[in-house]
Legacy VTK file of the C-alpha trace (Angstrom):
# vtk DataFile Version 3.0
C-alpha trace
ASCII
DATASET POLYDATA
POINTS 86 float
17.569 -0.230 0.852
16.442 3.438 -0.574
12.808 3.084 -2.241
12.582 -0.670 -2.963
9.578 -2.385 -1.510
10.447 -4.830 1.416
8.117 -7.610 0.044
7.688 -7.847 -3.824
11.602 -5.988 -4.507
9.650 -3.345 -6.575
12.543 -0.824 -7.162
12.305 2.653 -9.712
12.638 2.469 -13.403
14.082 4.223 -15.848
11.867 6.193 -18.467
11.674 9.306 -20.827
10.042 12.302 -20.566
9.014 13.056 -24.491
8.733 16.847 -25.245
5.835 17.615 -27.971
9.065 18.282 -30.299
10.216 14.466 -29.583
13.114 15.914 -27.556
14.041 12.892 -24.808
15.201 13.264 -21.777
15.751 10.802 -18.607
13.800 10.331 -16.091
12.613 7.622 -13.267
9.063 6.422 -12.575
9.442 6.025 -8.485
7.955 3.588 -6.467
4.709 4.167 -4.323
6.619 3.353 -0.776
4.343 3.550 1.899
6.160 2.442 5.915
3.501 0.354 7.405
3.681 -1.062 10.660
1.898 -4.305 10.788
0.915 -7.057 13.665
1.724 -10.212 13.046
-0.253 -12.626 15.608
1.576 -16.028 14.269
4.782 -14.176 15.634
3.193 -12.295 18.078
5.124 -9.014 16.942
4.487 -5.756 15.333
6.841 -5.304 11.882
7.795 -2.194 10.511
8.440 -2.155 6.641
8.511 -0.258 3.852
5.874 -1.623 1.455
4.580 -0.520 -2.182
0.646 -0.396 -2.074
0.332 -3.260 -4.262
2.488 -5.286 -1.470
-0.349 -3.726 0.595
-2.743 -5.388 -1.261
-1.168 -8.728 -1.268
-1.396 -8.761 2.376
-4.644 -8.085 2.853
-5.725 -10.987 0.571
-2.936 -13.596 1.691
-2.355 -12.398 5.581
0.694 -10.834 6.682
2.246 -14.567 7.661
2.347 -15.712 4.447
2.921 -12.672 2.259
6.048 -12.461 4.358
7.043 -16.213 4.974
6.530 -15.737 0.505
9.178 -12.764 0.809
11.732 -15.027 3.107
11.373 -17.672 0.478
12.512 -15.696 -2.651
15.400 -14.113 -0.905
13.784 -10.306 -1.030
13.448 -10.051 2.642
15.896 -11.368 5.270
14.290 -14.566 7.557
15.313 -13.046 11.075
12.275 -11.520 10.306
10.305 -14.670 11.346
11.582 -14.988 14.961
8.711 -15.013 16.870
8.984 -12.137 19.782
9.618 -13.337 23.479
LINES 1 87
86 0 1 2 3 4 5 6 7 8 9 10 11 12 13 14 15 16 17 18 19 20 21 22 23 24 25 26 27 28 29 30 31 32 33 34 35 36 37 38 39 40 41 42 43 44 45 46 47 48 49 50 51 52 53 54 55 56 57 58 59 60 61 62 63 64 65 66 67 68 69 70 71 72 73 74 75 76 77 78 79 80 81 82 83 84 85
């Protein structure tokens, strides 16, 4: 999964550059990825992901738990995730 946030699914979009004659041409507006590694104490586990800074955002407000158990829910990230470490 190339440069598509691991929590919210953020992927690029497509866009146009407009010259100042109106000319178009394509481009894409990437994705601020950032790889965070984060410590979980409810699973007792450090997680490595690849996270846009709004997702970044998100869990400092909800705690990493959540903003992830949220993720598991709505099929964007995959639940072996949740396995709590031995």
């Amino acid at each position: 999964m190339a440069r598509v946030c691991q929590l919210t699914g953020k992927k690029p979009v497509k866009g146009y550059n407009v010259s100042h004659s109106n000319k178009k041409t394509r481009r894409e507006f990437g994705v601020n990825l950032k790889v965070k590694k984060i410590f979980v104490p409810e699973l007792n586990k450090w997680v490595t992901l690849k996270l846009s800074t709004t997702a970044i955002k998100t869990i400092n407000k909800k705690g990493a738990y959540n903003a992830i158990k949220e993720a598991v829910a709505k099929g964007i990230l995959n639940k072996d995730i949740l396995t709590p470490a031995k």
